[in-house]
N, C-alpha and C positions, 0 to 999 in steps of 0.2 A: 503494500500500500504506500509506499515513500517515490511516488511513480516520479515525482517531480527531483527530487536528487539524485534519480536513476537517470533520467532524462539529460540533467545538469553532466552528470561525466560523461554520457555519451557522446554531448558536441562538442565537451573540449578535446575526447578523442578525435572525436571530427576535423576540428580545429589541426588536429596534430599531424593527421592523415587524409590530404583534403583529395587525396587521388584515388584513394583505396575501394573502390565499387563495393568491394563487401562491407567495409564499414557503412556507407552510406545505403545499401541494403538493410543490414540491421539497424541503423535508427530509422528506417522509416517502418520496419515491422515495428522495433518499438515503441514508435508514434501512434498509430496504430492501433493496435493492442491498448492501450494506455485509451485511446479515444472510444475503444468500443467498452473497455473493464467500467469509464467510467457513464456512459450513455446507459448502462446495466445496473450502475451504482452513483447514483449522483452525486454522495456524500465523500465519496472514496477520493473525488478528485484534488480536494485538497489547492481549489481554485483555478486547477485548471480547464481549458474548455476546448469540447472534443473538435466546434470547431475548428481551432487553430491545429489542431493536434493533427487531422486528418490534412488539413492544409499541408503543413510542416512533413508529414507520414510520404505526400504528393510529390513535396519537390525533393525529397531526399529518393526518393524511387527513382524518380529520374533523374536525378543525374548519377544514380549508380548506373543505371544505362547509357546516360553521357558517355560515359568511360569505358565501356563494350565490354561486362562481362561475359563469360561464356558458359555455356551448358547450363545446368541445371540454376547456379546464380541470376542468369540474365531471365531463364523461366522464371522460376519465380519472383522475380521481382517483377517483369509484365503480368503476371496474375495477381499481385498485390494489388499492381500500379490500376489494373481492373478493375480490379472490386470496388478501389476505394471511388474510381471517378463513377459507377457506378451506383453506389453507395449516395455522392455527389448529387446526381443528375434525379433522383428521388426526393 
């Protein structure tokens, strides 16, 4: 439930590894995740809003595909990246 200091290390990894597709893969799962735990629990979020979170989840998907991962990475990150504009367009 500490989604927001989870969040806090993940983009200063970001920060650290601004080219790494798989890092920017996993924050946008765990953007994500975090926006839907809290759409399920609204008290969990701890002021954050799943808005932004799905927004942020969007553009970290893509640009892990900016950077051309391959196989199974670049899959699933266009099925994320699906869902959530999906998700989006509802």
């Amino acid at each position: 439930g500490r989604y927001a200091e989870g969040l806090v290390e993940l983009e200063r990894a970001r920060e650290a590894a601004t080219d790494d597709p798989a890092l920017h893969y996993t924050l946008g799962w765990c953007y994500e995740f975090v926006a839907y735990r809290i759409t399920r629990r609204p008290r969990s979020g701890g002021g954050l809003e799943p808005a932004d979170l799905y927004r942020k989840a969007e553009a970290s998907l893509r640009r892990c595909l900016e950077l051309r991962p391959e196989g199974k990475l670049k899959d699933d990150a266009e099925d994320l990246l699906s869902t959530i504009i999906k998700e989006d367009v509802k």
